[in-house]
DOSE-663449 format. One record per residue (C-alpha): residue number from 0; residue in one letter; x, y, z. Coordinates in steps of 0.25 Angstrom, whole numbers, plus 5000, padded with zeros to 4 digits. Example, Ala and Ser with C-alpha at 12.3 -4.5 7.8 and 13.67 -1.06 7.14 Angstrom:
// residues 2
rec i: 0; aa: A; x: 5049; y: 4982; z: 5031 .
rec i: 1; aa: S; x: 5055; y: 4996; z: 5029 .
//
This chain:
// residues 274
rec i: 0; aa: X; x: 5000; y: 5000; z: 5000 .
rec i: 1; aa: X; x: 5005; y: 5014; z: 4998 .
rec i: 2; aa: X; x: 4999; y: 5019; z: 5009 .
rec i: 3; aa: X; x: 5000; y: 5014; z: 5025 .
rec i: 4; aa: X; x: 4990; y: 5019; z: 5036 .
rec i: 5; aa: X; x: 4999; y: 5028; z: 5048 .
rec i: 6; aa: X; x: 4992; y: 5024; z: 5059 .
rec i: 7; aa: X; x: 4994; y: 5035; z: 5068 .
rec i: 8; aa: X; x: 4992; y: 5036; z: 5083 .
rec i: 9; aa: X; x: 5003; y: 5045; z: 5091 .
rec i: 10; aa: X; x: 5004; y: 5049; z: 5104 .
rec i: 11; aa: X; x: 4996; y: 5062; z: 5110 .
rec i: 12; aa: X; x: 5010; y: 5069; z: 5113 .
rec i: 13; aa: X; x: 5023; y: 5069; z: 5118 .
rec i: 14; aa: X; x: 5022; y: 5063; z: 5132 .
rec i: 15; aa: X; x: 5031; y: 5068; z: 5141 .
rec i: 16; aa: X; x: 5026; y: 5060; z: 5154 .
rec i: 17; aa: X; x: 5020; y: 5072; z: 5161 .
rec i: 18; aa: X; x: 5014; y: 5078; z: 5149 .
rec i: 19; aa: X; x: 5011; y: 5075; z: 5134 .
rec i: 20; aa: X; x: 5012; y: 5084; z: 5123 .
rec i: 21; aa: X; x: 5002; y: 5083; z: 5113 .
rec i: 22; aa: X; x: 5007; y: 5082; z: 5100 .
rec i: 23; aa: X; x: 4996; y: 5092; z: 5096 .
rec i: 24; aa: X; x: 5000; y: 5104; z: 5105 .
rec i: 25; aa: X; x: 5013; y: 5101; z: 5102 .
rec i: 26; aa: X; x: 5012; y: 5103; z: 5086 .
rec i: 27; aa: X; x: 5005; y: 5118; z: 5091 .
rec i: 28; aa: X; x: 5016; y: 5122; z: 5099 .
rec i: 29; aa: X; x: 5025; y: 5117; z: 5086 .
rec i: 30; aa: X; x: 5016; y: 5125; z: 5077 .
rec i: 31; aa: X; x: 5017; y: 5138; z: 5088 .
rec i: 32; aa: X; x: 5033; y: 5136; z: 5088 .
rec i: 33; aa: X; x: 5034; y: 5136; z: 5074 .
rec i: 34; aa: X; x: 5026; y: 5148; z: 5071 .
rec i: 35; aa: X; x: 5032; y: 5157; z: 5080 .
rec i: 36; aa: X; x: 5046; y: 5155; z: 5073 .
rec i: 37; aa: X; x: 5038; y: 5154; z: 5059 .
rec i: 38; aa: X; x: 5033; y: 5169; z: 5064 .
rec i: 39; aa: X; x: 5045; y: 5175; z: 5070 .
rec i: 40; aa: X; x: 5054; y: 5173; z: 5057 .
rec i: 41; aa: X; x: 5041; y: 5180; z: 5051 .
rec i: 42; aa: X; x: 5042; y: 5190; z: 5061 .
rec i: 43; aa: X; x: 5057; y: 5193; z: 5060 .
rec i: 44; aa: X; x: 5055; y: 5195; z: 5045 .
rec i: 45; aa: X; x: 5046; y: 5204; z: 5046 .
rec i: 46; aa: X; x: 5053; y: 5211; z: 5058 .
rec i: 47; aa: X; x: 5043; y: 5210; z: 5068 .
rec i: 48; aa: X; x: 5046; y: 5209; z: 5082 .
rec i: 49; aa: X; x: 5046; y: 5197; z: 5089 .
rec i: 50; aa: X; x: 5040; y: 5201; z: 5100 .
rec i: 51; aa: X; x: 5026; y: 5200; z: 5092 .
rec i: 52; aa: X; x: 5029; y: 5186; z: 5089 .
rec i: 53; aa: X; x: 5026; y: 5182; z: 5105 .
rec i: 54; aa: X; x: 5012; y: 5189; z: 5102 .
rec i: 55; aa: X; x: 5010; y: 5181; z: 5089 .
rec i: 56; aa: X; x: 5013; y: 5168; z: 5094 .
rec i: 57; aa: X; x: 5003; y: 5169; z: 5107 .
rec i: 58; aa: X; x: 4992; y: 5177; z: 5096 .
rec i: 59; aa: X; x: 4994; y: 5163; z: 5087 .
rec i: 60; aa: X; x: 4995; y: 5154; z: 5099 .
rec i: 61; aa: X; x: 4982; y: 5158; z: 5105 .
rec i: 62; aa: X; x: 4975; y: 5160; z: 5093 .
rec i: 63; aa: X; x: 4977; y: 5147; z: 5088 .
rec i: 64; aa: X; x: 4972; y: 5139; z: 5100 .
rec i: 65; aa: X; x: 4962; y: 5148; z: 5103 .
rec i: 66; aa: X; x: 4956; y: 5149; z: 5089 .
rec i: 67; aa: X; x: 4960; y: 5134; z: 5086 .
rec i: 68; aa: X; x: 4950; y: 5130; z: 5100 .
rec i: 69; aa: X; x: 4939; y: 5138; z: 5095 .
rec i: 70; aa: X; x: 4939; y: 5135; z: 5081 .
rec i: 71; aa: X; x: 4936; y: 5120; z: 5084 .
rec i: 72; aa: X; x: 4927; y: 5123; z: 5096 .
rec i: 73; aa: X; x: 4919; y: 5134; z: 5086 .
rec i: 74; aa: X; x: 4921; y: 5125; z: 5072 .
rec i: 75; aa: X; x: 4922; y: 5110; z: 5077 .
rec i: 76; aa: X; x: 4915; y: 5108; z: 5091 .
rec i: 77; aa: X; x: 4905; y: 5120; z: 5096 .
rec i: 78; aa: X; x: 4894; y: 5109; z: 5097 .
rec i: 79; aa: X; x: 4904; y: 5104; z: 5110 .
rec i: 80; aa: X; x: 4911; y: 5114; z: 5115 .
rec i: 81; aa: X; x: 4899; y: 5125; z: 5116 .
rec i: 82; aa: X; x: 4895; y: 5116; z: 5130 .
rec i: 83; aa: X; x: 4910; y: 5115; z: 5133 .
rec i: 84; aa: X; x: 4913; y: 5129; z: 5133 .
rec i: 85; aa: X; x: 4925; y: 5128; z: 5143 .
rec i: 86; aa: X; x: 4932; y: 5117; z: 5135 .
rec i: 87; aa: X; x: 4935; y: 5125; z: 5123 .
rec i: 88; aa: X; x: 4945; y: 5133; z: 5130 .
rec i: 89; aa: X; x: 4950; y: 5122; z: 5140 .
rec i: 90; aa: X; x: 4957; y: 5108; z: 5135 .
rec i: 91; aa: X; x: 4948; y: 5100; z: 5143 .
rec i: 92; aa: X; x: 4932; y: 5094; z: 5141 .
rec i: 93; aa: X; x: 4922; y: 5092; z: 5151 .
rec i: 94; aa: X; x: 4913; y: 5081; z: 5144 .
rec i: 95; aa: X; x: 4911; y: 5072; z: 5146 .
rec i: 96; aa: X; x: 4923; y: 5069; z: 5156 .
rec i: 97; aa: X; x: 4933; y: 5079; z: 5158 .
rec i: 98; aa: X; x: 4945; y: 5080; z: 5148 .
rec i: 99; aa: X; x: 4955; y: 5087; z: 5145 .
rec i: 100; aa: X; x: 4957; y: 5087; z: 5130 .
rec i: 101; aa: X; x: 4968; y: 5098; z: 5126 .
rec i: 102; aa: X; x: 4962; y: 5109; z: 5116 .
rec i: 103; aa: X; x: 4958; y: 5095; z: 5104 .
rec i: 104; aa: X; x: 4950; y: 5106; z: 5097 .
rec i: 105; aa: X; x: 4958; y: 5117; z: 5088 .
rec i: 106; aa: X; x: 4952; y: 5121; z: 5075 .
rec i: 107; aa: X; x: 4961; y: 5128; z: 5063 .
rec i: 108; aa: X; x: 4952; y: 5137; z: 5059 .
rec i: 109; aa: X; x: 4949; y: 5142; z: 5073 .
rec i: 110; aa: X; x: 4965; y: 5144; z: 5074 .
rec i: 111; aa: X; x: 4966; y: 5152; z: 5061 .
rec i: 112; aa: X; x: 4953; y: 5162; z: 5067 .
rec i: 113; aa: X; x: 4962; y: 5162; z: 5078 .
rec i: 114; aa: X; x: 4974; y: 5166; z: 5073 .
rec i: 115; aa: X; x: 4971; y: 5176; z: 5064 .
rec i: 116; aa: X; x: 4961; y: 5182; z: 5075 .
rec i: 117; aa: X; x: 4974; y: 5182; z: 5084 .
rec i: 118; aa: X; x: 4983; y: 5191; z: 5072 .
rec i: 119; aa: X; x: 4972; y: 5200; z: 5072 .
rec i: 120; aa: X; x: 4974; y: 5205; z: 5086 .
rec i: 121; aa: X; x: 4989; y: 5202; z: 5087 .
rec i: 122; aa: X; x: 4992; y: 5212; z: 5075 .
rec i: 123; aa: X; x: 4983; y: 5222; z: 5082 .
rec i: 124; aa: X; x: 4988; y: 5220; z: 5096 .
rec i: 125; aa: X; x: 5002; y: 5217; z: 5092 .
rec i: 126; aa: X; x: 5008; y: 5214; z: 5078 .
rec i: 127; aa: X; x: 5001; y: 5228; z: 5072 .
rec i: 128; aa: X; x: 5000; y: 5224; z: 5058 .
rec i: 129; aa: X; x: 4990; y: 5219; z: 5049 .
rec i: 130; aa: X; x: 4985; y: 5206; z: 5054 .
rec i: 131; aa: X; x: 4986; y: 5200; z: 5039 .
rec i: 132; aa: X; x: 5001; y: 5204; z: 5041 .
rec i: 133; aa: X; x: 5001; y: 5194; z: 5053 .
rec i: 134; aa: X; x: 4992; y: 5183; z: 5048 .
rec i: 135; aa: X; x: 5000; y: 5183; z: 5035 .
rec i: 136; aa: X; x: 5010; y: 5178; z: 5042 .
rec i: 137; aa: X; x: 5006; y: 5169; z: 5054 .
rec i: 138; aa: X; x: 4999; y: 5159; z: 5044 .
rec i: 139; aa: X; x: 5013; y: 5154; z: 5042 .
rec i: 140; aa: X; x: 5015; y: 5147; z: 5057 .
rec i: 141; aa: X; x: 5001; y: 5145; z: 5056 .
rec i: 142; aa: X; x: 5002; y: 5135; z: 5044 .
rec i: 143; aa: X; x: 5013; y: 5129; z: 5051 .
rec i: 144; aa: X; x: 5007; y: 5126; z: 5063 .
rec i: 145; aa: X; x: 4996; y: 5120; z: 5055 .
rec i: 146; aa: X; x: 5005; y: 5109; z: 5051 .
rec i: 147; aa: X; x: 5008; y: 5106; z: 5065 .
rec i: 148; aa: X; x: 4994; y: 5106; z: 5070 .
rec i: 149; aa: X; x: 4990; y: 5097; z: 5060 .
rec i: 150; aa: X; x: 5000; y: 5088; z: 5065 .
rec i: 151; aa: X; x: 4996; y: 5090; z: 5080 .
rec i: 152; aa: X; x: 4983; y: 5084; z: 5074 .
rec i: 153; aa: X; x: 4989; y: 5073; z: 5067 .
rec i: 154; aa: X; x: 4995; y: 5069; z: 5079 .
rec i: 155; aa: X; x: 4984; y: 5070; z: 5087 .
rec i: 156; aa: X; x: 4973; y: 5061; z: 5076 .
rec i: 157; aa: X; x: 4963; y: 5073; z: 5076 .
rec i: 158; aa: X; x: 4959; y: 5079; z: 5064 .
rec i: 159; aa: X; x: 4960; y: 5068; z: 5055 .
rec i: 160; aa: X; x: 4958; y: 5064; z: 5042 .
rec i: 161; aa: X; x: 4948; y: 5055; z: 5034 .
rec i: 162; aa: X; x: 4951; y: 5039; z: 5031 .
rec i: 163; aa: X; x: 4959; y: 5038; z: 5020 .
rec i: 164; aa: X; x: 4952; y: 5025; z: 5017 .
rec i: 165; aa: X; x: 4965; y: 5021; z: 5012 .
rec i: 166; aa: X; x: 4978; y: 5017; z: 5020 .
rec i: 167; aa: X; x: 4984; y: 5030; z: 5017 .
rec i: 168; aa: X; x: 4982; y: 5039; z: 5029 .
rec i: 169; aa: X; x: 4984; y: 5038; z: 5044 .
rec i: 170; aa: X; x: 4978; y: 5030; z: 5054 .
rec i: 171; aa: X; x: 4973; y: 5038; z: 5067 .
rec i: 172; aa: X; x: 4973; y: 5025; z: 5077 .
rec i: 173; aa: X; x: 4972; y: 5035; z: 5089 .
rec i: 174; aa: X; x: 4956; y: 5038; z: 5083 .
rec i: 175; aa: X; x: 4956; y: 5022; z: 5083 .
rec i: 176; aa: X; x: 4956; y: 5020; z: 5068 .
rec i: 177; aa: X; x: 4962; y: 5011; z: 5059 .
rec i: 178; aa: X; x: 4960; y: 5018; z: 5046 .
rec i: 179; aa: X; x: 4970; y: 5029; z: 5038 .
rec i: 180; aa: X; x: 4967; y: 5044; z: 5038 .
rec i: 181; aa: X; x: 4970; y: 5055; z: 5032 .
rec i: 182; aa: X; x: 4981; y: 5063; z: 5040 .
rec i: 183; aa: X; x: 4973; y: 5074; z: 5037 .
rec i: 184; aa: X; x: 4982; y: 5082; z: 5048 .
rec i: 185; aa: X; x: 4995; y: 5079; z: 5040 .
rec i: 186; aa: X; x: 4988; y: 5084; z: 5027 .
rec i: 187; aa: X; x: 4985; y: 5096; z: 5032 .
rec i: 188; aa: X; x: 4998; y: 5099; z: 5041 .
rec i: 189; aa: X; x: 5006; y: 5096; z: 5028 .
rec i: 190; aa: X; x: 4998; y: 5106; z: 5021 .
rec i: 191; aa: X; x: 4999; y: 5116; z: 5029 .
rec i: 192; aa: X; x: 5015; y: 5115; z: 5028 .
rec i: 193; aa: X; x: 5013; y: 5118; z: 5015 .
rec i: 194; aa: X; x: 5003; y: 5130; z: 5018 .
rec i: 195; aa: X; x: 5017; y: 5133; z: 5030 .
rec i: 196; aa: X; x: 5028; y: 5134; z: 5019 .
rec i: 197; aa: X; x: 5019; y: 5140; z: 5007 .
rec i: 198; aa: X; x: 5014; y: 5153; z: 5017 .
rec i: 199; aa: X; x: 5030; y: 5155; z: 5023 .
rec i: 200; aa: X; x: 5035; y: 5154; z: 5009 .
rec i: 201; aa: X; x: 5025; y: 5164; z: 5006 .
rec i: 202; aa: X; x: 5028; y: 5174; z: 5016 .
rec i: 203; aa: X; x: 5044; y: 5173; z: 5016 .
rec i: 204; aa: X; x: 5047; y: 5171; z: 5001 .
rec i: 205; aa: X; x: 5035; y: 5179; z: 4995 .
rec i: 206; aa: X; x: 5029; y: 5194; z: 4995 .
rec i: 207; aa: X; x: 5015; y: 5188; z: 4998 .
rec i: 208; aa: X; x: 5018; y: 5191; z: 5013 .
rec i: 209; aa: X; x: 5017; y: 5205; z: 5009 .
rec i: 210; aa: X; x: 5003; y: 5204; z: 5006 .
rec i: 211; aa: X; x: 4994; y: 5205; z: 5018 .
rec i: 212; aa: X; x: 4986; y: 5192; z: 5020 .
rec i: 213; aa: X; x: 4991; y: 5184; z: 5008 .
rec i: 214; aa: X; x: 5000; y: 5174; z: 5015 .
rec i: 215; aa: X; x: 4987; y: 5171; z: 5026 .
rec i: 216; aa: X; x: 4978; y: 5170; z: 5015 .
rec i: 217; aa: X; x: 4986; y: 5161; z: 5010 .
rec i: 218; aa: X; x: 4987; y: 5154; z: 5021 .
rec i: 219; aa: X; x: 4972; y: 5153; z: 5023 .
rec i: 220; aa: X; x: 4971; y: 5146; z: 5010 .
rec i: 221; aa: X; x: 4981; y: 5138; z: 5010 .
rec i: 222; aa: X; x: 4978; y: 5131; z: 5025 .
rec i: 223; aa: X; x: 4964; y: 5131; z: 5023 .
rec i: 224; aa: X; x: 4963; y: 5125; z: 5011 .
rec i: 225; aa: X; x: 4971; y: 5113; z: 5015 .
rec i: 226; aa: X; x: 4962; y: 5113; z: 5028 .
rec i: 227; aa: X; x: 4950; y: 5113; z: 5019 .
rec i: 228; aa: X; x: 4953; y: 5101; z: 5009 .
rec i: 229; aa: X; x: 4963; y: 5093; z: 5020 .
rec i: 230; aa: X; x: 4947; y: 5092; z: 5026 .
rec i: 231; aa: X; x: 4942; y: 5084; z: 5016 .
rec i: 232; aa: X; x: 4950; y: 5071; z: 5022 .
rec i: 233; aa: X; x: 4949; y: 5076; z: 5037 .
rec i: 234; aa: X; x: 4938; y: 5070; z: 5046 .
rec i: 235; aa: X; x: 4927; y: 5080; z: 5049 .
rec i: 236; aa: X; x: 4930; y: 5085; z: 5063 .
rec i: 237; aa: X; x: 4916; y: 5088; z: 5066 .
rec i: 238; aa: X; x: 4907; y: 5075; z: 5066 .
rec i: 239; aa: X; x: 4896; y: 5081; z: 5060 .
rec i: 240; aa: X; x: 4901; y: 5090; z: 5049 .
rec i: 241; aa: X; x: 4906; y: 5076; z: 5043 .
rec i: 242; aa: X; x: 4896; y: 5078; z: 5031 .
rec i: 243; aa: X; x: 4898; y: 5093; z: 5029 .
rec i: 244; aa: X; x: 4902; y: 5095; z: 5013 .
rec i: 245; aa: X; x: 4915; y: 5104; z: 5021 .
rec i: 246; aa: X; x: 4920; y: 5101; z: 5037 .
rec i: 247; aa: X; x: 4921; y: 5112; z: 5045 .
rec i: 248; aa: X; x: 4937; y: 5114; z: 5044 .
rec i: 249; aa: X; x: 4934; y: 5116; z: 5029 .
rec i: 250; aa: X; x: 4922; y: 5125; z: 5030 .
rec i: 251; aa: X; x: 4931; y: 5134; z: 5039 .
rec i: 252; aa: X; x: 4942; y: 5134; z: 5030 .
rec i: 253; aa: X; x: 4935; y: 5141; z: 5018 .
rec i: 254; aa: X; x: 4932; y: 5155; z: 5025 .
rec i: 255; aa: X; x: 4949; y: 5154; z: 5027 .
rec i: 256; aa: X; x: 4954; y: 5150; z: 5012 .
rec i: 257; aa: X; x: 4943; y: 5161; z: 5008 .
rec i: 258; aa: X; x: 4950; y: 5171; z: 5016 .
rec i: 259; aa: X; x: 4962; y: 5166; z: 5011 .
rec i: 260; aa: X; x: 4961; y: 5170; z: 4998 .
rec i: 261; aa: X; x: 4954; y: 5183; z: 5001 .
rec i: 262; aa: X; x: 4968; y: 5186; z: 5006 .
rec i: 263; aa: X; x: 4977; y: 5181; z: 4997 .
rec i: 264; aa: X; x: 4969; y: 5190; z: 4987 .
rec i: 265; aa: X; x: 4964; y: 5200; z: 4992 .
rec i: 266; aa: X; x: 4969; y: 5214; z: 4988 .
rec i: 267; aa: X; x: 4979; y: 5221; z: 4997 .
rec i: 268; aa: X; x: 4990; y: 5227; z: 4997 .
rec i: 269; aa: X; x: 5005; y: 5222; z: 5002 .
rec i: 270; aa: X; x: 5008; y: 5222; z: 5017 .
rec i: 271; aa: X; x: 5019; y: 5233; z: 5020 .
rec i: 272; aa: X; x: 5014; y: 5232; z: 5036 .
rec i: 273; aa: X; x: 5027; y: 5233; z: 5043 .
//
């Protein structure tokens, strides 16, 4: 055969006897780590103090997991959580026994209101320039930290993909199955690598940077798109939206390539903020 069944089942984390460290949080703190130094070679090329880089990273930080929380309480599990209110912001659930659980639910499209809510009021409050000027360029860590969530989730056998009915794919036994997959985590984390490497060629070896907005519509586009057709061979994360013509993560993912496109096109000028 050409193809074998993976049959995957890791460990939840890094056990260190006292403590385990889930490979989930561990890929965030990765993405984080990697974006402040992505951003900071952006920031000395553009000759902005580092001193606003601190600011960024806890604008980003806090944006992200707050944005990410809401987006799959709002989008994917309202019916639940409107008679749970206390455990949307606390990693634990009451019913029916307690447990606690760690923050499970984070939703992308939650995470990308999040962030560029955050920009908004970090440009005002500290960074003083357009907010296009800033989004143009925090997309860049952004995609690259996609890569490594989409791994986190790999690891953890959420968000999966549909049977192959084929022996190509993966085999989830921690779900208790005996049938291939699609590593529908790995497709995306490896697309977005290529969204990573196409938006920092575009801002360091082209003039498109200069026009305010292009490189994060770009952006919006390009990672949207791949979350919209990688869905087609992911399982429907909301049981009863299985026989919806779109899921939910592709109906969200139109308003974003729309806007996308508005900014990559629309008329403007080139940015001479300084």
């Amino acid at each position: 055969m050409l193809f074998n069944k993976i049959y995957w089942n890791p460990s939840e984390g890094i056990d260190l006897g006292f403590f385990v460290i889930h490979y989930y949080s561990l890929m965030f703190v990765v993405a984080f780590t990697i974006g402040w130094y992505l951003m900071k070679s952006i920031y000395e090329r553009e000759g902005i103090a580092l001193e606003k880089l601190d600011s960024l990273f806890i604008y980003t930080v806090l944006a992200t997991l707050i944005g990410a929380r809401l987006g799959h309480v709002i989008f994917y599990d309202w019916d639940y959580f409107q008679n749970h209110l206390l455990e949307i912001f606390l990693p634990v659930r009451f019913e029916p026994e307690f447990e606690f659980t760690g923050f499970r639910g984070l939703a992308s499209h939650g995470a990308a209101i999040g962030i560029i809510t955050a920009m908004y009021l970090y440009c005002r409050n500290v960074l003083h320039k357009p907010v296009l000027w800033i989004l143009d360029r925090i997309v860049i860590p952004v995609a690259c930290g996609g890569i490594f969530v989409r791994i986190g989730n790999f690891m953890n056998s959420e968000i999966i993909g549909k049977p192959t009915n084929s022996d190509f794919g993966v085999v989830f036994t921690k779900l208790g199955e005996d049938f291939a997959r699609h590593p529908a985590q790995l497709y995306e984390a490896a697309c977005y690598l290529v969204v990573f490497l196409i938006l920092w060629f575009t801002y360091w070896k082209t003039l498109k940077r200069e026009k305010l907005g292009y490189i994060f519509g770009l952006f919006l586009v390009l990672l949207w798109s791949i979350r919209f057709f990688v869905e087609f061979v992911k399982e429907p994360q909301v049981g009863e939206r299985v026989n919806w013509v779109l899921n939910t993560g592709q109906w969200l993912s139109i308003p974003f390539i729309i806007a996308g496109f508005y900014f990559m096109y629309r008329p403007s000028t080139k940015s001479r903020v300084k």
